[in-house]
Structure formats: C-alpha cells, structure tokens
One Martini backbone bead per residue (centre of mass of N, CA, C, O) as a GRO file, in nm:
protein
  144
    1UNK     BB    1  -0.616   0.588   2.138
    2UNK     BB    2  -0.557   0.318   2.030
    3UNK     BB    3  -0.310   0.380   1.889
    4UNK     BB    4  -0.171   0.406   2.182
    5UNK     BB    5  -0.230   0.121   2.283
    6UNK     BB    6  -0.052  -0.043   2.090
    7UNK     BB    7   0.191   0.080   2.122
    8UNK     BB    8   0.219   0.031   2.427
    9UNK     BB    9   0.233  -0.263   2.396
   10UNK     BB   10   0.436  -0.312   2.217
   11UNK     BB   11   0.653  -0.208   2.391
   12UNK     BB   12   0.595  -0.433   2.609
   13UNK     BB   13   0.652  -0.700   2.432
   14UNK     BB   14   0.945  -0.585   2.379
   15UNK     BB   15   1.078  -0.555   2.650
   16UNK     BB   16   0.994  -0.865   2.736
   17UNK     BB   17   1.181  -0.967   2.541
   18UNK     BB   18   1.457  -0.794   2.625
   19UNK     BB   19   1.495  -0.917   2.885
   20UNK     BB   20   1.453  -1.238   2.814
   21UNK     BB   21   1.724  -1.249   2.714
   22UNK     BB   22   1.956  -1.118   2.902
   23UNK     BB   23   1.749  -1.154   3.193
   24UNK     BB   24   1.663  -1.456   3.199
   25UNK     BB   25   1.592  -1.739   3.191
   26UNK     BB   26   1.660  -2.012   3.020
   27UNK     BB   27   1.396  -2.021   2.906
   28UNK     BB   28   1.337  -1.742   2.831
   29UNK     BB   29   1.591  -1.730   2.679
   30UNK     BB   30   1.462  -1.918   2.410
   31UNK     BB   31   1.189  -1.806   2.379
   32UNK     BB   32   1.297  -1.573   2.264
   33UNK     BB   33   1.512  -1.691   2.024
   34UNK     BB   34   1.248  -1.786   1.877
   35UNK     BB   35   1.089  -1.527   1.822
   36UNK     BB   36   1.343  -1.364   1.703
   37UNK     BB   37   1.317  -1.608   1.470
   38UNK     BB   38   1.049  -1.538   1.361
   39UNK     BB   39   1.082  -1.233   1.312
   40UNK     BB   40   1.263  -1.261   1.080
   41UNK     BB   41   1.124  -1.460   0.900
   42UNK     BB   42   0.882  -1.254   0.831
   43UNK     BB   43   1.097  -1.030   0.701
   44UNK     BB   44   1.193  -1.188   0.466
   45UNK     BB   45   0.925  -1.240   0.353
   46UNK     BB   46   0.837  -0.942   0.326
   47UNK     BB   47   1.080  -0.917   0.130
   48UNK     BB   48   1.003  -1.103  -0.078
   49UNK     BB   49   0.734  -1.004  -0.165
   50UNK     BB   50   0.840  -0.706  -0.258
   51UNK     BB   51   0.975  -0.802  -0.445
   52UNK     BB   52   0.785  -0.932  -0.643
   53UNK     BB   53   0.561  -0.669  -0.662
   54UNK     BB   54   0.863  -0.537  -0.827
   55UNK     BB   55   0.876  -0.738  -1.054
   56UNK     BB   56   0.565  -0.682  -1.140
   57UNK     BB   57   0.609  -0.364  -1.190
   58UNK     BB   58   0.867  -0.406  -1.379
   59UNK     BB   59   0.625  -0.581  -1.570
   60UNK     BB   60   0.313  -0.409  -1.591
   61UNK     BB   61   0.101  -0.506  -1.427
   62UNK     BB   62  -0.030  -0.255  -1.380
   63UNK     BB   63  -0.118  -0.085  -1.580
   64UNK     BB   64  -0.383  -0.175  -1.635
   65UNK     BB   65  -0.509  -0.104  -1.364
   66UNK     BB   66  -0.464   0.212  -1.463
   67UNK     BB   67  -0.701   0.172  -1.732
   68UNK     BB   68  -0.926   0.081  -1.596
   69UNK     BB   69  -0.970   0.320  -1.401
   70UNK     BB   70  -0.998   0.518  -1.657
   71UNK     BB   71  -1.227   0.413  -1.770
   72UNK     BB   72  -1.398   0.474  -1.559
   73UNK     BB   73  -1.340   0.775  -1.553
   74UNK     BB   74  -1.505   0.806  -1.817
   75UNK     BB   75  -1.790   0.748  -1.734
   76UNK     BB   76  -1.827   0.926  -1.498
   77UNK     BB   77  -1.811   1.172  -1.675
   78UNK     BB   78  -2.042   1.113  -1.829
   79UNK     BB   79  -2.265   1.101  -1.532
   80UNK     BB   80  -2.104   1.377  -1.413
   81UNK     BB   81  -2.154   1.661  -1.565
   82UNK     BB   82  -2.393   1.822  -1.332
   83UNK     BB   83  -2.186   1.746  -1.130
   84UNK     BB   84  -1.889   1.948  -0.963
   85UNK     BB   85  -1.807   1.756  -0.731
   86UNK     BB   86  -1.727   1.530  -0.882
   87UNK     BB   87  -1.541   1.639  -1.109
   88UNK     BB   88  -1.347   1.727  -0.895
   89UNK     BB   89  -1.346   1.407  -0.780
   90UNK     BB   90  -1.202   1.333  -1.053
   91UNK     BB   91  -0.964   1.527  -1.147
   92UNK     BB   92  -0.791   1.424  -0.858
   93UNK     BB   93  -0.788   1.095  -0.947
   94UNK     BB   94  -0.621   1.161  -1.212
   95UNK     BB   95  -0.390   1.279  -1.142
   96UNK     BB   96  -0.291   1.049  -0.976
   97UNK     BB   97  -0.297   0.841  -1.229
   98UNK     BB   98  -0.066   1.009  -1.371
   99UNK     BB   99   0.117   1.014  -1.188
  100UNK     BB  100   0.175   0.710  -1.150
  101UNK     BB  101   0.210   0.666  -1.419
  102UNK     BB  102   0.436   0.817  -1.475
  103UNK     BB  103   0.642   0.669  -1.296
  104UNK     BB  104   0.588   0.389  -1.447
  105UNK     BB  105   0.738   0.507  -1.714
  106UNK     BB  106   1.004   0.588  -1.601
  107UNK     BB  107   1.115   0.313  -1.520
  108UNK     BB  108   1.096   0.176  -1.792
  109UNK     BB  109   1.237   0.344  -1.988
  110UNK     BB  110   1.460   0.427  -1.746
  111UNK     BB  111   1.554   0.099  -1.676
  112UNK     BB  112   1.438   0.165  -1.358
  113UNK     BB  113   1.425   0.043  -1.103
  114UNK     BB  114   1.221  -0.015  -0.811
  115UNK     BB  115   1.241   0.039  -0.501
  116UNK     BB  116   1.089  -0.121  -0.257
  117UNK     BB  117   0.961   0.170  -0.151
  118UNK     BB  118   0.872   0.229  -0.364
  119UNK     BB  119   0.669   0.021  -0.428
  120UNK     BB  120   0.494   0.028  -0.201
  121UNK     BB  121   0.403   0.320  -0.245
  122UNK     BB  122   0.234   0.241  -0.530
  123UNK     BB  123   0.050   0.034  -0.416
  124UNK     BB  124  -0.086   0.225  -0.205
  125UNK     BB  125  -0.168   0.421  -0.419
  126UNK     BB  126  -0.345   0.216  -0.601
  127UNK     BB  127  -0.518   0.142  -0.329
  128UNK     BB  128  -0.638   0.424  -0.283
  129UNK     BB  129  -0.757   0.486  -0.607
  130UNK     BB  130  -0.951   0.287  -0.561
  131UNK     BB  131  -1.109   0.348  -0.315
  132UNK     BB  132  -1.179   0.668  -0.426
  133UNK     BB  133  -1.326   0.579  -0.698
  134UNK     BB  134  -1.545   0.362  -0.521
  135UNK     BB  135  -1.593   0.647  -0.336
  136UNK     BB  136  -1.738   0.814  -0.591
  137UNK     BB  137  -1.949   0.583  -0.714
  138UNK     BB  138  -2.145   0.581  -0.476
  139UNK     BB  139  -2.174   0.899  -0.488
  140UNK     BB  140  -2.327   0.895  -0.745
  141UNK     BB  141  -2.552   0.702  -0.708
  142UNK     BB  142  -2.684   0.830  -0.466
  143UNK     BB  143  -2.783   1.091  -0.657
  144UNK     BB  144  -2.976   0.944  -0.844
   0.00000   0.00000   0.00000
C-alpha cells in the first residue's frame, strides 16, 4: 500500500516537473530546468560512486569481507550442531557465499572486470548474506 502511494507520487512529482518544463510560465521552466539538472548531476554521483565501488570489488576488497563471514560460519557450526534448523539456514548461507565467492574469483581469474551492474548486484548479495547472518546469529543466542 504505502510502496503504492510513493509510486504514485513520484510520478505526480514527475508528471508536475515535465508539464512545467514544456508547457509552464518563464519562471516554472527555469525552475524545472534546475531540478533537472541537479538531478543529472545526482546520476552521475551515483555512476561515479558505482566505479568506485567496482574498482574496488575488482581489487578484492570484498574477498576479506567474505572470509570474515565464513569465519563467522564456521563458529555458527561450532555452536549449532544440535539444531537441524539452524544447520540448515547454515547450510544455505554458506552456498550463497560460496556462490559469490565463485562469481568474485571468476572476474579476477578471467581478468574480467565486472560491469556496474553486476558490481551493484554482488554488493546487494553481500549486504543480504551479512543481513541474514546475523539474523542467523542472533537466533542462535535466542535459543541458547
């Protein structure tokens, strides 16, 4: 419902910026003209940031951050060798590092860099699997 209603403003808010750029008085265009360029320069933050953080996805910063994680999961296995289910939402962030793991070595191997959207993609993967990790960890704690 609410994710409904920002949909809908948002194209309100757009509907309103391409009306006055068109079809608005003198001051109304000009205004919008400023929106959208202050929007362009917004993109391209974002697109420069995005290098960036593929510039550093292809030189292995995430790698660490990866090990760290599996550290953590062999601790979790330590710990959780009683509980089926524990083991199991174990078991499946496990593949999921593994999987990015695969992905992050394919790139460096074949020294293929990956594009911004593959780099955003794998950053969203590593903030889930660090996510649900430690909502792994923390019912863990819940049940001792």
């Amino acid at each position: 419902m609410i994710k409904s209603i920002l949909k809908l403003g948002i194209f309100l808010v757009v509907g309103i910026l391409c009306y006055n750029y068109f079809l608005g008085t003198p001051e109304e265009k000009e205004s919008s003209r400023k929106i959208f360029s202050e929007i362009k320069d917004v993109g391209r933050s974002v697109g420069n940031l995005l290098k960036q953080e593929k510039a550093k996805l292809d030189d292995g910063k995430y790698d660490d951050a990866l090990q760290k994680i599996g550290n953590v999961f062999n601790n979790i296995r330590e710990k959780a060798k009683d509980s089926g289910d524990l083991m199991d939402r174990l078991k499946n962030l496990e593949d999921k590092k593994d999987e990015l793991t695969d992905r992050l070595k394919e790139n460096a191997t074949e020294g293929k860099e990956a594009t911004e959207a593959e780099t955003k993609d794998m950053l969203e993967e590593l903030d889930r699997l660090t996510e649900q990790t430690k909502d792994l960890v923390r019912d863990m704690e819940q049940e001792e």
